[in-house]
N, C-alpha and C positions, 0 to 999 in steps of 0.2 A: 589637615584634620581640624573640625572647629570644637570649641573645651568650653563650654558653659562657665559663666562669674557670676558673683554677684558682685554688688556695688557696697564698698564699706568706709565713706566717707570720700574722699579724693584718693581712692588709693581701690584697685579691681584686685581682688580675694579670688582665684585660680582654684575650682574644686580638681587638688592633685589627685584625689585617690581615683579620676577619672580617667589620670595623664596616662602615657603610654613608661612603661616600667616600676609603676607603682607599686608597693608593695598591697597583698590580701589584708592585711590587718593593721591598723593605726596603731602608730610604736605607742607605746610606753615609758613614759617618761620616768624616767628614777633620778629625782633631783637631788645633790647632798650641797652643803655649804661646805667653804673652805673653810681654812685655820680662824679665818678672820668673820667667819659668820656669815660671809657674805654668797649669795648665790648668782653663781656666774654662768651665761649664755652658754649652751651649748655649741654652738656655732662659731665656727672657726674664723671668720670676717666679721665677726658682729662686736664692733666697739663700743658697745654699751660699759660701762664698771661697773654694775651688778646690781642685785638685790636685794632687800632684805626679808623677802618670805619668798616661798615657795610659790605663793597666789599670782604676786608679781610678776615672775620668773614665767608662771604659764602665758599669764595673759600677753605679755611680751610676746612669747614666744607663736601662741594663736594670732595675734594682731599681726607681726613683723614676717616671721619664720614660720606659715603654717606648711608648707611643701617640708618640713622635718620630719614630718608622722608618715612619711610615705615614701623618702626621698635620703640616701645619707650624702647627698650633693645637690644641692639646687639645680633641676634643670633649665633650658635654655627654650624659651618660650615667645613665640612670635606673636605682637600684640594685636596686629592683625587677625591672626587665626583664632581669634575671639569672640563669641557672640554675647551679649547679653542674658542673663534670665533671670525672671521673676524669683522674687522668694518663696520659698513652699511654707505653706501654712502647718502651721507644725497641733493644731487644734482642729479634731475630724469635726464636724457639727451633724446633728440627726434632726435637726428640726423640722426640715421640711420631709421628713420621711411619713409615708401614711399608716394613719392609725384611725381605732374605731373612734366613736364617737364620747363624750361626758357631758355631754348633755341631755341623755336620756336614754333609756333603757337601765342595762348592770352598769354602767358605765357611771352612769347619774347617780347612781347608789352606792356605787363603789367609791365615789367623790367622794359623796356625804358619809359613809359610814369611815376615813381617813378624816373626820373631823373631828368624830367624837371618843372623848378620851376613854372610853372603852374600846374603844375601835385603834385607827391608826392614832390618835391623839397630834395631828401635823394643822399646822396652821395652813391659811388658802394656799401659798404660793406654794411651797413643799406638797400638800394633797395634788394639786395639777400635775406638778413634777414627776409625781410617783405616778398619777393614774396614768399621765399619756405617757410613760414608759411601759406602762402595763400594757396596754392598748398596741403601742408598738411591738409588742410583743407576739399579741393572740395575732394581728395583721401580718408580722413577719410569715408567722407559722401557718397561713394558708397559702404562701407562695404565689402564683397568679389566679387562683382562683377567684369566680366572681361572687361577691357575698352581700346582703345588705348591707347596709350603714352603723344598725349600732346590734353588737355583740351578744349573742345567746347563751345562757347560761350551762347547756349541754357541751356547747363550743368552750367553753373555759374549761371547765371539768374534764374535758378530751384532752384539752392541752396540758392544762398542769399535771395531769395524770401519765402523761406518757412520755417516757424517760430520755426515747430516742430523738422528740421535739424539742425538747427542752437542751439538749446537749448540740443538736444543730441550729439551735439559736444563741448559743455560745461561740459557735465556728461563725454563724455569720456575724454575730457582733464584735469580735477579734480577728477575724480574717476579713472579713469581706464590709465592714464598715470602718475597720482601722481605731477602732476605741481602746484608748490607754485600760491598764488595768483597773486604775479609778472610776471610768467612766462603766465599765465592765460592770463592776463592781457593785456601782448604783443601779444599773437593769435585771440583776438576782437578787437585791432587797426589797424590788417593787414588785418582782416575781412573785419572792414569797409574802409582803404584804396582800398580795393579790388570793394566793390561796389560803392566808387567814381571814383572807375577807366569805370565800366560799365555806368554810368551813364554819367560821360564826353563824352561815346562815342554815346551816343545815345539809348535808350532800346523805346519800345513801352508805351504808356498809361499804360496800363495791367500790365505790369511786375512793371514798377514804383509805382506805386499803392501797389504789394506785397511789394515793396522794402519797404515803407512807412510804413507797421507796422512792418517788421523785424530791423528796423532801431532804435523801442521802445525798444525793447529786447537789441539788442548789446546796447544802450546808456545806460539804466538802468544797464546793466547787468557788463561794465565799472566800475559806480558809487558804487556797490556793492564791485565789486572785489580791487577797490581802497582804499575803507575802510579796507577792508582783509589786505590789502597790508600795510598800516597805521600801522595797528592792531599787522602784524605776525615781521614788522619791530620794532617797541620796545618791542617786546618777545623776539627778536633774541639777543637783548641787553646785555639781562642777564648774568650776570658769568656763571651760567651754561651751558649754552647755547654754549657760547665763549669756553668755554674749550671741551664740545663734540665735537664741531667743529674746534678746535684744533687752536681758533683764539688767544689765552692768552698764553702769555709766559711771566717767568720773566726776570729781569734788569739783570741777569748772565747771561740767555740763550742766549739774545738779544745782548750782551755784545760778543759773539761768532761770531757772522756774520762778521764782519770784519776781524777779523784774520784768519778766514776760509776761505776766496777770497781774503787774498792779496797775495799767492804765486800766483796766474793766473794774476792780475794787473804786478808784477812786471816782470813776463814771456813777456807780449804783451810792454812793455813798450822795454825791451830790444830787441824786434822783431825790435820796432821801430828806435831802436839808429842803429840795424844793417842793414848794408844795403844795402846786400843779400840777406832778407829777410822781409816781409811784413806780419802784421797780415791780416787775413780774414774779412770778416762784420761782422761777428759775433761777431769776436772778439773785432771788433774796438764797438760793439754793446755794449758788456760785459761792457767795460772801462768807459763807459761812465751812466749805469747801476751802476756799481761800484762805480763811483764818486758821483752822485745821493744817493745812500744809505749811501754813508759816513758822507753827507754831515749832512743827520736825525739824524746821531746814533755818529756822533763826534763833529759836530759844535753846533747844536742845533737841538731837536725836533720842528718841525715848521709847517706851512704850504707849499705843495709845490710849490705857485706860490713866494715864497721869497726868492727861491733858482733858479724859471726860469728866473728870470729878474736879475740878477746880471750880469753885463759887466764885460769885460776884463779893461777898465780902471777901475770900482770901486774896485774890485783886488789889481791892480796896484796902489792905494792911499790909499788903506787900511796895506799895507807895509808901508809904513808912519807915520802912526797914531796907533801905534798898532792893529793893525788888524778889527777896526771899519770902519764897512759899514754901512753908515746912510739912513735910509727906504728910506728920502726925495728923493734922488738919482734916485730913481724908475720913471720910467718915466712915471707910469701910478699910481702914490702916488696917484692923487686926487681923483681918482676912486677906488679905493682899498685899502685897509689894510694891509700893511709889519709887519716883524718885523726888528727889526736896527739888525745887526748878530756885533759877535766879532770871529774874526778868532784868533787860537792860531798859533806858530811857528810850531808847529809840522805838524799842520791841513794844514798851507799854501803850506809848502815843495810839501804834495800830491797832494795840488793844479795847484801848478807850475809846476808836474810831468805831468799835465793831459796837461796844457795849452802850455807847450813847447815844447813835444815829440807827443802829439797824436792829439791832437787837429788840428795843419796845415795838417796832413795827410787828414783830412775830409774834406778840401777845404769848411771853413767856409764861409757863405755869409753873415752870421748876427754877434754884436761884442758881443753876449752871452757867457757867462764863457760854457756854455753846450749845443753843438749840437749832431742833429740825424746822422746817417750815411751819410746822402744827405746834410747836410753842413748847415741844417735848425736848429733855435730853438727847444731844446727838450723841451717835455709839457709830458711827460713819466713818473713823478717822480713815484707816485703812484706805477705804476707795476712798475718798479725798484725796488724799495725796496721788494714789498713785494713778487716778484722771486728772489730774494737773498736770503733774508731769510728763505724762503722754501727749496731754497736749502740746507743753511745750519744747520738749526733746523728743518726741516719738519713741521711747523706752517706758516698757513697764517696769517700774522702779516701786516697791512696796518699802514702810519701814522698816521691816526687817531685810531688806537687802540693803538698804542707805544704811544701816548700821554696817553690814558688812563690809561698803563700799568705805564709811569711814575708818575701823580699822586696816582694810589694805593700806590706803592712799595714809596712814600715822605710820605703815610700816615703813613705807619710803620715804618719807617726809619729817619725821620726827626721832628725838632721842630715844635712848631705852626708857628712860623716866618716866618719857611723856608717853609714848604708847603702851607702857604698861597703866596707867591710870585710865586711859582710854578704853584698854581693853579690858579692863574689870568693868569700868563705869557700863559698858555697852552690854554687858552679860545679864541675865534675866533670873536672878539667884532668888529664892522666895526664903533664904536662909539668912544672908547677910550681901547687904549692896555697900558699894563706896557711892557716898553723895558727894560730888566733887564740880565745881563749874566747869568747864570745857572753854 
């Protein structure tokens, strides 16, 4: 019999729950520590000497020992009777699914009227978002019927008003397209955006009356998918979870992204000195991407609004004082939470690479250490970092999992002392923070 793998580094991951004797249900782990705090492998041949979280203890045990959630013996597996397979894409997409048109007829109007803030009040990208969900919606619900191109107004009002359409586009957006609760979630908010948009304009007694009990359905049906949503959101949490989905990496791997993009910084940097030659947007896009990710993974793990709000003068004063930038300085301190950064020599040198060579090219208008290509404040950190990273480990790795990842790897790594400072430093307290160098 051949047993589908996939590939996870130098080492072939055996999906057991496939094998023959598997158990129906993935154990259950119940981890305790010993007298000595320490949390030891479950497994009877596995000479590890333990660990010190719980987090540890899984990810061991998914990495080394996954045939344990199926198996209370490792079976006996021929490497041969193995085939390859692809990874399953754990993210459905509906893009290329068909929808009416926004370009004219209700469709057109239904855009425009998600622009104005009597209306939807959503900016361009958000108004497309909602309307061709909407669209996808009224299209779903004539099943293979042939229809024109852009959508009648009788045809909305048929649909949003009938209870039984609206609940088997629920079944096909959960069953038969595979969309998380979230995703759910967002195609009955542009539902009912869609029948406040008919109802602004007018509809008869008659249709508002059906609108009125389909309107129990999308709210209830909301409140359900919200819970899901709640629900599938701290499942996804899990280390295991995190490593299928290829969000966990360690303090080495992580440790790689830098060195891996600073031959392309130091390329655009000498574009910049010469001056024959000018980088692209993209490029000037990269540097500034670049500088954002450095700033996570050399200065400090942080949050990113304590890296948007740093000025060229507090830069410029933190040359001075050893490289402390004090939260206070924030100009939006009273409203928010910082943390105080220490820049080292080495960290600043790239800083001053960024702010003397690339930075006037962008015709700044604001005096932010980091603008966008338009010369505006970046608010990008987020995806900065975690398309660097991607690019250069193949994991999506966001700030808030690199925090994560750096308390595990202090739980194995470090004293009590030290990972308790760590582990406050890394917590997002808007009460009281430890500012502490790392």
């Amino acid at each position: 019999m051949l047993y589908d793998i996939v590939m996870a580094k130098n080492v072939l991951s055996v999906d057991w729950q496939a094998y023959n004797g598997a158990t129906h249900k993935r154990r259950m782990l119940h981890l305790k520590p010993n007298a000595d705090g320490i949390f030891l492998c479950p497994i009877d041949n596995c000479l590890h000497v333990g660990f010190k979280s719980q987090r540890g203890l899984r990810k061991h045990i998914e990495s080394r020992h996954s045939w344990y959630y199926y198996f209370d013996e490792q079976p006996r597996i021929k490497r041969e009777d193995i085939i390859h397979k692809e990874k399953v894409k754990m993210k459905q997409t509906t893009h290329t699914f068909p929808a009416f048109s926004l370009e004219d007829g209700v469709g057109q109007l239904f855009l425009q009227w998600l622009h104005t803030p009597c209306g939807g009040g959503k900016n361009t990208k958000e108004a497309i978002q909602i309307g061709r969900r909407a669209m996808k919606f009224l299209m779903a619900s004539l099943g293979e019927s042939e229809v024109e191109r852009y959508v009648k107004e009788e045809y909305i009002d048929c649909c949003l008003g009938s209870p039984s359409v609206v609940i088997a586009f629920m079944h096909t957006i959960t069953e038969d397209w595979g969309l998380t609760s979230s995703a759910a979630l967002n195609y009955l908010k542009s539902m009912c955006d869609l029948l406040d948009f008919r109802k602004a304009n007018g509809v008869s007694d008659a249709v508002l009356r059906t609108f009125t009990v389909t309107e129990v359905y999308l709210r209830r049906g909301k409140e359900n998918l919200a819970k899901k949503k709640r629900l599938q959101y701290s499942r996804n949490l899990d280390l295991e979870s995190l490593i299928a989905r290829d969000s966990w990496a360690s303090i080495e791997e992580m440790e790689a992204v830098i060195p891996y993009h600073t031959p392309k910084f130091k390329s655009i940097l000498e574009k910049c000195v010469d001056k024959d030659t000018r980088p692209t947007v993209s490029e000037f896009a990269f540097a500034t991407r670049f500088i954002a990710a450095f700033l996570f993974l050399r200065v400090k793990c942080s949050r990113p609004m304590t890296y948007q709000f740093i000025t060229l003068d507090m830069l410029q004063k933190a040359k001075t004082n050893g490289g402390f930038i004090d939260q206070t300085l924030f100009k939006t301190h009273q409203k928010y939470t910082f943390d105080t950064v220490i820049i080292g020599d080495s960290e600043m040198q790239i800083l001053e690479s960024y702010t003397k060579t690339i930075r006037p090219m962008l015709n700044p208008t604001c005096d932010y250490l980091l603008v966008s290509t338009t010369g505006r404040q970046y608010n990008s950190f987020t995806s900065a970092m975690t398309l660097l990273v991607n690019e250069a480990i193949g994991k999506y790795i966001n700030p808030t999992r690199y925090r994560q990842i750096v308390e595990t790897e202090s739980a194995e790594k470090l004293q009590q002392a030290e990972r308790e400072i760590i582990s406050k430093d890394q917590k997002q307290s808007k009460v009281k923070s430890v500012w502490k160098k790392l």
